[in-house]
C-alpha positions as CSV (number, residue, x, y, z in Angstrom):
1,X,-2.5,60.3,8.0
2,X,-3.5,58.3,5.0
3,X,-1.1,57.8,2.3
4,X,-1.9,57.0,-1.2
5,X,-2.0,54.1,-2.2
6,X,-5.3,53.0,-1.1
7,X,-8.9,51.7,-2.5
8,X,-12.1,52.5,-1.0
9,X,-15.3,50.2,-1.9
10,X,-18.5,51.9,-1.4
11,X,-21.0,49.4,0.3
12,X,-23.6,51.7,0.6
13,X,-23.5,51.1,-3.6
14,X,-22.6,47.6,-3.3
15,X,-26.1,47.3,-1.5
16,X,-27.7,49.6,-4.4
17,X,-26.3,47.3,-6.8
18,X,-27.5,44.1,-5.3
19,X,-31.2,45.4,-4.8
20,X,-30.9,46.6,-9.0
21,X,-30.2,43.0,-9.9
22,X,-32.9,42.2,-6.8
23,X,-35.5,44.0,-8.4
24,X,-34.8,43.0,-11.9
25,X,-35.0,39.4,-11.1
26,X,-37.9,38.9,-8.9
27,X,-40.6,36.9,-10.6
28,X,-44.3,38.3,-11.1
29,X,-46.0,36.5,-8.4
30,X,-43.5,37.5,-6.0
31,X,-41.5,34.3,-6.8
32,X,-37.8,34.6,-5.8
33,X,-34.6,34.0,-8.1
34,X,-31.8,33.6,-5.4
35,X,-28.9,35.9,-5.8
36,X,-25.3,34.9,-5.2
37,X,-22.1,37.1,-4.7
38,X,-19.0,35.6,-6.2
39,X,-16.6,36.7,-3.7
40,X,-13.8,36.1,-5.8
41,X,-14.2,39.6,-7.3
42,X,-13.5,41.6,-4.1
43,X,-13.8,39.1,-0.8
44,X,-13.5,42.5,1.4
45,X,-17.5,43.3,0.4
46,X,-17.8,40.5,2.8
47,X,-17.1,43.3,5.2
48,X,-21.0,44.3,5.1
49,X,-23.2,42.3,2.7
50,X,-26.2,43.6,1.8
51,X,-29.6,42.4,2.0
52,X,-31.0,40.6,-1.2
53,X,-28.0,38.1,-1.7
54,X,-29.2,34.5,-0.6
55,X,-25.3,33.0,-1.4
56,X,-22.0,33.4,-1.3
57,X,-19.9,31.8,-3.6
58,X,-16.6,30.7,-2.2
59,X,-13.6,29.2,-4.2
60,X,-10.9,28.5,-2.3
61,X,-9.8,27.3,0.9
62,X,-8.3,31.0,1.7
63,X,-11.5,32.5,0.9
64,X,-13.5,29.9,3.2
65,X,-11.1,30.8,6.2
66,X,-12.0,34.6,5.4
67,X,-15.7,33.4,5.5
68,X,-14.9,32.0,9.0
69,X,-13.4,34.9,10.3
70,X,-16.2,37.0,9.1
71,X,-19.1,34.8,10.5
72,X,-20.7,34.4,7.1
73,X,-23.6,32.3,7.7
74,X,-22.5,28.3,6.6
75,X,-25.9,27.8,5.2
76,X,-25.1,30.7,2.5
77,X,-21.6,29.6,1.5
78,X,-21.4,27.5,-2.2
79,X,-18.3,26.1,-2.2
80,X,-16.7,25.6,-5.7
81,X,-13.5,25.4,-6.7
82,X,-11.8,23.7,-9.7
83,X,-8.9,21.9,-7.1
84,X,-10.4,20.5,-3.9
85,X,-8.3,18.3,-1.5
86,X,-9.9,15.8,1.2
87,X,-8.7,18.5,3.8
88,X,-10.7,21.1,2.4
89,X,-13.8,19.1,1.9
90,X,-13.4,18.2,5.5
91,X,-13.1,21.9,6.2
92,X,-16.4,23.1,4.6
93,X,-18.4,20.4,5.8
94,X,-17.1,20.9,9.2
95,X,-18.2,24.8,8.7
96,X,-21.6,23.3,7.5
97,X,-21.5,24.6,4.2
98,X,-24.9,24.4,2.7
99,X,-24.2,23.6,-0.5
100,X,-20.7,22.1,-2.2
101,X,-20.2,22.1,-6.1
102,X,-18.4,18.6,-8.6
103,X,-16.2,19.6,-10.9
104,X,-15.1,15.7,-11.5
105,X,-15.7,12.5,-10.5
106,X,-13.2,12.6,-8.2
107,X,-14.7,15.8,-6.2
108,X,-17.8,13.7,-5.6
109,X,-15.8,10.7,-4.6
110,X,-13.9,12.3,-2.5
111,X,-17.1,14.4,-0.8
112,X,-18.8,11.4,-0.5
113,X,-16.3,10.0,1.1
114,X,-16.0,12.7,3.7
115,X,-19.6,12.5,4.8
116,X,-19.6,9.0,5.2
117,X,-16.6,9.0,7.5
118,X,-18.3,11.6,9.2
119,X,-21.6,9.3,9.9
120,X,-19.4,7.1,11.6
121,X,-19.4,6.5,15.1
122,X,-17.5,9.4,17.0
123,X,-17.4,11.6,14.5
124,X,-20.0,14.4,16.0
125,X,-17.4,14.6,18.1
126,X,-15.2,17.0,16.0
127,X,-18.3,19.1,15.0
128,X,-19.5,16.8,11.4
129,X,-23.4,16.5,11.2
130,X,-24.8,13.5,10.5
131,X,-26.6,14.0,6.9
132,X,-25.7,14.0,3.0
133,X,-23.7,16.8,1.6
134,X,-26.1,18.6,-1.1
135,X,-24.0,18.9,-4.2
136,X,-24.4,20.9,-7.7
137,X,-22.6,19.3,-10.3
138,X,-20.8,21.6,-12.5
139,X,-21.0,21.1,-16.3
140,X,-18.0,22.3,-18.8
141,X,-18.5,25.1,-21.1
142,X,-15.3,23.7,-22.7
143,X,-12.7,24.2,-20.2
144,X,-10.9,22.9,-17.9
145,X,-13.7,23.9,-15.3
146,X,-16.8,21.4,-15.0
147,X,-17.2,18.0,-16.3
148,X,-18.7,16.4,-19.2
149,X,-22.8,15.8,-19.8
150,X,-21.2,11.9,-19.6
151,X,-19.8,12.6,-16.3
152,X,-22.6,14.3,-14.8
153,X,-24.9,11.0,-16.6
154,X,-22.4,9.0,-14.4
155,X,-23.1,10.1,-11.3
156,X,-26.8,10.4,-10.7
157,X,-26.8,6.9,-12.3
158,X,-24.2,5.7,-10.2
159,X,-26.0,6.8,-6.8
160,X,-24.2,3.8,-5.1
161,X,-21.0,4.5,-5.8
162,X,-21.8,8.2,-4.1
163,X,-23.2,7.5,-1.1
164,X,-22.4,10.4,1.3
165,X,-24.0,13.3,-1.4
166,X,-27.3,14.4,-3.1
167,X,-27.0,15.6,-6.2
168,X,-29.5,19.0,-5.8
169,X,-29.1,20.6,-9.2
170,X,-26.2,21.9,-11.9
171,X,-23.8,24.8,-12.1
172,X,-22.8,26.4,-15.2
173,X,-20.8,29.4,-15.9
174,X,-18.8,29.9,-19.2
175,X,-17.5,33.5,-19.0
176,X,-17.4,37.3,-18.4
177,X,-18.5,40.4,-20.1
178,X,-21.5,38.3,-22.4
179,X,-24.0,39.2,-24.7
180,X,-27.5,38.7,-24.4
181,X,-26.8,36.4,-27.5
182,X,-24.6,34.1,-25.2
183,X,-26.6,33.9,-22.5
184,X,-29.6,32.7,-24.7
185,X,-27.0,30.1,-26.0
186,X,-25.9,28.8,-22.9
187,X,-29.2,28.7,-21.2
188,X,-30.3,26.8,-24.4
189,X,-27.5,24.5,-23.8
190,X,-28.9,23.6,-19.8
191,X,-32.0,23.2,-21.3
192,X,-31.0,20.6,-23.3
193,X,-28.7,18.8,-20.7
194,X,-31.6,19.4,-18.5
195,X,-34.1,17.6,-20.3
196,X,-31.7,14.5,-21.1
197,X,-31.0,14.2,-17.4
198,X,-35.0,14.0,-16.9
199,X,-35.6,11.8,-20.0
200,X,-33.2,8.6,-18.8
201,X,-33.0,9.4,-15.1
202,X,-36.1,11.3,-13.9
203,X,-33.6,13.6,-12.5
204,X,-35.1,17.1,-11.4
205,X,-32.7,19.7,-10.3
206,X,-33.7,21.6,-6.9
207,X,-31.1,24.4,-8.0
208,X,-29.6,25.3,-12.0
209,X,-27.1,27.8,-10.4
210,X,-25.8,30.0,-13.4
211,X,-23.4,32.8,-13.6
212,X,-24.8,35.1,-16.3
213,X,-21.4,37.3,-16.4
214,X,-23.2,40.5,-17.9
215,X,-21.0,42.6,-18.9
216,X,-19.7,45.8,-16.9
217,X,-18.9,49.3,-19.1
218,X,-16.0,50.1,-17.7
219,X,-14.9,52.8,-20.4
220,X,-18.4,54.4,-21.5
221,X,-19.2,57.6,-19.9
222,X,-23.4,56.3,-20.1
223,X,-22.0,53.2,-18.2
224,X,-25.0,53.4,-15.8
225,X,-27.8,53.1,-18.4
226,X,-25.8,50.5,-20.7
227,X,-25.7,48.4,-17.9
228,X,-29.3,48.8,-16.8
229,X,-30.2,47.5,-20.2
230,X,-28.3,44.6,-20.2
231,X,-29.5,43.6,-16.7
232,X,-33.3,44.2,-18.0
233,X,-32.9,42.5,-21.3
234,X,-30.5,39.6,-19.8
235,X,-33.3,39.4,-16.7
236,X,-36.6,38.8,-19.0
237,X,-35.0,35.7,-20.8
238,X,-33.7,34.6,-16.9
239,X,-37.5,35.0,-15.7
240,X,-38.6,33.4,-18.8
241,X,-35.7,30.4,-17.9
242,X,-36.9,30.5,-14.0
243,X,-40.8,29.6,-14.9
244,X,-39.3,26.4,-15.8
245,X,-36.3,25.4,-13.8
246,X,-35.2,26.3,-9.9
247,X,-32.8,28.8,-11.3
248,X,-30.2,30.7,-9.3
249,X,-28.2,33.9,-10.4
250,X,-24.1,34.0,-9.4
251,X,-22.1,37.5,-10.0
252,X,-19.1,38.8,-8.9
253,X,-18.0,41.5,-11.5
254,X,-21.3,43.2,-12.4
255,X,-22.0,43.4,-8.8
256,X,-18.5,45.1,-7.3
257,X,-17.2,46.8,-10.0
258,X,-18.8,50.2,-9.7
259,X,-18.2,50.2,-5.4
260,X,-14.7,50.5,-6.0
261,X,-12.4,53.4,-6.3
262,X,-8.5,53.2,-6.5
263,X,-6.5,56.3,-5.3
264,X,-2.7,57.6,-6.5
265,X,-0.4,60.2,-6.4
266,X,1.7,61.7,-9.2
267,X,5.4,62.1,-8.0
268,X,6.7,63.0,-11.2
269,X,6.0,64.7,-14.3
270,X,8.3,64.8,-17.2
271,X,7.9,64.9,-21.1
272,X,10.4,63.7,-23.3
273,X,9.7,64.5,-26.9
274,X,5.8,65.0,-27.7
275,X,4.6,63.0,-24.8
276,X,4.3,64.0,-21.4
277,X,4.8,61.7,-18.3
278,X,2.6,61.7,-15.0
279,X,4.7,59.2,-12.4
280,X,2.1,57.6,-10.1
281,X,2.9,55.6,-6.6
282,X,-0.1,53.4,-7.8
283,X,0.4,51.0,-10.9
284,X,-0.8,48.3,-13.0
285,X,0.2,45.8,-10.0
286,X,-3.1,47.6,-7.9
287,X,-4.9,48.3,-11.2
288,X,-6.7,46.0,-13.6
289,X,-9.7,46.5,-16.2
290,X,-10.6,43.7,-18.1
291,X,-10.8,44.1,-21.5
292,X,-8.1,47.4,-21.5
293,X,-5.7,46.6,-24.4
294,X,-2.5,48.3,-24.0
295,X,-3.9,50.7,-21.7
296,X,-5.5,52.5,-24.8
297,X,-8.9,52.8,-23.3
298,X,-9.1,55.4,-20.9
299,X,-11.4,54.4,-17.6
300,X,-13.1,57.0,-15.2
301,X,-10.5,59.3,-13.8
302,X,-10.8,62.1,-11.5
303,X,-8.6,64.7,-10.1
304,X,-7.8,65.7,-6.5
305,X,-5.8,68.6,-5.7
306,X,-3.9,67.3,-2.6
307,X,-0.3,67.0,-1.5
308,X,-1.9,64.0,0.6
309,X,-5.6,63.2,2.0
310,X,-6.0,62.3,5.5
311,X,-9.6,61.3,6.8
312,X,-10.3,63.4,10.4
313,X,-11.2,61.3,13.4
314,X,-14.4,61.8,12.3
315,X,-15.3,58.9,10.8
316,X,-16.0,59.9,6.9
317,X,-15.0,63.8,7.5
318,X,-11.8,65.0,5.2
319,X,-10.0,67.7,6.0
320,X,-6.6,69.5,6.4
321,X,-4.9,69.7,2.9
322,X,-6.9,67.9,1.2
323,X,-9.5,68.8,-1.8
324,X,-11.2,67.1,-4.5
325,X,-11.4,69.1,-7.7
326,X,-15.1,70.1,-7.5
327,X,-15.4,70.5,-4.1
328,X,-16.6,67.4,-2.8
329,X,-15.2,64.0,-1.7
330,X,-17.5,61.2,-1.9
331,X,-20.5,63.4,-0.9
332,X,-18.0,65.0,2.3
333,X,-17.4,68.3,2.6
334,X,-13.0,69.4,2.5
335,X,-11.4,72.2,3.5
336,X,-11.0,74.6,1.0
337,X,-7.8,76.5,2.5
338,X,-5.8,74.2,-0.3
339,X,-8.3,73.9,-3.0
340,X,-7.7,75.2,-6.8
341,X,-10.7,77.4,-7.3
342,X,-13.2,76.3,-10.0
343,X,-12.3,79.7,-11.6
344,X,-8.7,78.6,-11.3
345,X,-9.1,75.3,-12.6
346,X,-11.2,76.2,-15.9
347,X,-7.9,78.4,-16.6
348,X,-5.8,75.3,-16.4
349,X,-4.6,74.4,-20.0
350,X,-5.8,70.3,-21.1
351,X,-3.0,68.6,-21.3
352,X,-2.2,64.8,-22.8
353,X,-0.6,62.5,-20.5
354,X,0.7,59.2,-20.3
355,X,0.0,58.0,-16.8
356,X,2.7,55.3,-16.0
357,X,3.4,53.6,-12.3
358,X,5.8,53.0,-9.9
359,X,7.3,49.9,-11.4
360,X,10.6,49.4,-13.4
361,X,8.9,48.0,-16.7
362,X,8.0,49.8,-19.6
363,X,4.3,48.0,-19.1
364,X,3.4,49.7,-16.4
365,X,1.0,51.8,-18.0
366,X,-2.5,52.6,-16.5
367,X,-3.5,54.8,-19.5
368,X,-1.8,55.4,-22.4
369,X,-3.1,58.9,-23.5
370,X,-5.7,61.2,-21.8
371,X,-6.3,64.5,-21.4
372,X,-6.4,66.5,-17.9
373,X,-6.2,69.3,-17.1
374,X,-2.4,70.2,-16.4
375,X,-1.1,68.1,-13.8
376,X,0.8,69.3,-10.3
377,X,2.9,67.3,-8.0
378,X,1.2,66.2,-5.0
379,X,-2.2,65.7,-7.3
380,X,-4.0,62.6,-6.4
381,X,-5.7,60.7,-9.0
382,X,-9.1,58.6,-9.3
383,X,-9.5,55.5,-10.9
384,X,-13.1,54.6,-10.6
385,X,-15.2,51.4,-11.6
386,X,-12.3,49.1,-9.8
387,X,-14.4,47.7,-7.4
388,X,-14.1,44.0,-9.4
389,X,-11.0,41.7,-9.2
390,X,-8.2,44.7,-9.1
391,X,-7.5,44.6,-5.6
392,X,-6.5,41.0,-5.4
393,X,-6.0,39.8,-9.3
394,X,-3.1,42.2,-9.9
395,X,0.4,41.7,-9.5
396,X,0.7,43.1,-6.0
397,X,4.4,41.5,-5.4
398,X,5.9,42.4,-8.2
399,X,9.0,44.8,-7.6
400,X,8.2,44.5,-4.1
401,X,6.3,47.2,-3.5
402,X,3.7,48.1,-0.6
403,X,0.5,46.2,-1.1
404,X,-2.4,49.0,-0.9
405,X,-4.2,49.8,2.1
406,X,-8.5,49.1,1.6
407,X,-11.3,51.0,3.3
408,X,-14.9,50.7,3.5
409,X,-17.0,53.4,3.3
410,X,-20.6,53.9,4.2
411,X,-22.9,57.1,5.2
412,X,-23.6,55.5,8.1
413,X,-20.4,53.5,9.5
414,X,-18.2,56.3,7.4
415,X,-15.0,54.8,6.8
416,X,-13.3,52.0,7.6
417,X,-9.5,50.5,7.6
418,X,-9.9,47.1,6.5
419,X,-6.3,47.0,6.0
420,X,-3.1,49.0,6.6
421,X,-0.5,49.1,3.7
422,X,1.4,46.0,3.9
423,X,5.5,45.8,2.6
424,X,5.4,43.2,0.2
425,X,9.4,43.5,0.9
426,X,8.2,41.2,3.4
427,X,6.4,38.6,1.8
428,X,9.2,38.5,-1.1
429,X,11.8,38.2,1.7
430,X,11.8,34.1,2.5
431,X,9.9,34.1,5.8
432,X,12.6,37.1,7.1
433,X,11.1,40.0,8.9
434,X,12.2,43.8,7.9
């Protein structure tokens, strides 16, 4: 038995999405713009990554110990991270990360540092190789991510003082959901850092690493071809860019966000004046779309008729109780002994609803008006286009409620429990078990 709530992230599309942006950014000539996956937008994609990505970007210490576990190949892993410690240096290096980023002085320093201790006598012992840590140095966009152009001037003219790295190239990122218009801007602005850096130090860059952060439709029924044009139009000024300078490509968002879908149940339905209520066992502490203000846009919803869905031991076959509304559930056939007929359902009056969550705050509201067709208990609901940041950027503790369980699914592998729901009661309960 499966309850809700759960996610499921698609990697059959995750691997459709990666050879899109694949496609869009090889080079005539066959030359190569390296692809990176963020992992910070949904690190359970690391579950199966697709061909086509050449990095992984890591960010945390966490996410490098899910790296590890995984056996993601060191010599893909960038590891970034505004806050790194000498113990997580040590950690990465001993991994054999290919490729760490500077976010201050101090991170190269303290790198540096690392890799020279490491060259010194005895130290293969614990697994260190003897060699230079390549390094990106990341410059601000105004933040408090990056350094300044005079920090990043400091350090290749200071390579003394910064023995145990090479610098390799620069990192900049300065946002989500941009316009062509900002992406022009900011790639003028590594241009111009660019050319300084080569005008007073000779410096070359091996790697400009760049996170475009094009921007994902979450609330437009055309979503597909809106973001197909902003890939091509944002790809010919990247081309265009990669004639000139090593560049590299980093996404998290555009790359998850259409793999995932989010799955609740409505427990209650009430209406109290004008507006009627739909109580999900989901809420905005599994749910998040950027850019949804007061839960006034209205994201991709479907409806399931289902008192619950259980997947068969079968791996990707549904059956028993459950039916989609349309007869299919991700492309597998359901029994239809439970089903609302299509005849039945185009009888069903539309209906506006407020959908609401589990928790006890008034702002737990996943969509403040939409229209479905009328509602039943039992009903499971959709929420597509979640495949970015929702599973691990909302508040999952709050109320103490159980944190969602995650599945894979593929045509070939079917589906996959990554994770069982978990009590957050637990977490919340000062090292005390249930």
């Amino acid at each position: 038995m499966r309850q809700t709530p759960y996610y499921v992230f698609d990697t059959d599309e995750f691997a459709k999405r990666a050879a899109m942006i694949r496609a869009a950014l090889d080079c005539k000539g066959g030359r190569r713009i390296p692809l990176c996956f963020s992992i910070k937008a949904n690190p359970f994609l690391l579950h199966r990554l697709p061909e086509g990505l050449d990095h992984v970007e890591v960010c945390s210490p966490g996410e490098l110990e899910i790296c590890i576990a995984l056996g993601v190949k060191p010599e893909c892993i960038i590891y970034s991270g505004v806050m790194k410690e000498k113990c997580d240096i040590e950690r990465a290096v001993s991994y054999g990360a290919g490729i760490l980023t500077c976010e201050s002085i101090r991170h190269a320093t303290l790198i540096s540092e690392v890799m020279l201790e490491c060259m010194s006598e005895g130290a293969q012992e614990v697994g260190f190789v003897e060699k230079k840590a390549q390094v990106i140095l990341r410059l601000t966009s105004g933040n408090q991510f990056g350094m300044s152009l005079e920090d990043i001037e400091y350090i290749i003219s200071h390579p003394d003082e910064f023995k145990g790295i090479t610098v390799i190239g620069i990192h900049y990122y300065s946002g989500t959901q941009k316009s062509l218009r900002k992406i022009n801007k900011d790639l003028e602005k590594i241009k111009s850092a660019l050319a300084m850096l080569k005008d007073k130090y000779s410096f070359e860059p091996q790697l400009v690493e760049y996170g475009p952060g094009l921007c994902v439709e979450y609330f437009e029924d055309d979503w597909q071809e809106k973001e197909k044009q902003s890939l091509d139009e944002a790809a010919e000024v990247l081309r265009e860019f990669a004639e000139e300078y090593p560049l590299g490509i980093e996404m998290g968002r555009f790359l998850a966000a259409s793999c995932g879908k989010y799955y609740t149940q409505v427990k209650d339905l009430k209406s109290t004046g004008d507006a009627n209520y739909a109580i999900l066992d989901g809420g905005i502490h599994h749910l998040n779309y950027f850019g949804q203000r007061m839960a006034m846009q209205v994201p991709p919803i479907s409806i399931y008729s289902a008192d619950e869905i259980y997947f068969g031991e079968k791996l990707g076959e549904i059956k028993g109780t459950a039916g989609p509304i349309g007869n299919t559930f991700n492309d597998c056939e359901v029994s239809e002994n439970e089903e609302r007929t299509e005849e039945e359902l185009t009888q069903l009056p539309d209906t506006d609803y407020t959908l609401c969550g589990s928790l006890c705050t008034v702002a737990d509201v996943l969509v403040r008006e939409v229209k479905l067709k009328k509602l039943e208990l039992g009903d499971v609901l959709e929420f597509g286009h979640c495949g970015a940041y929702s599973v691990t950027e909302a508040p999952a503790l709050f109320l103490s409620r159980q944190l969602p369980a995650i599945y894979a699914y593929s045509k070939e592998y079917g589906y996959e429990c990554l994770r069982e729901h978990i009590p957050a009661a637990e977490i919340n309960l000062s090292g005390k078990k249930l």
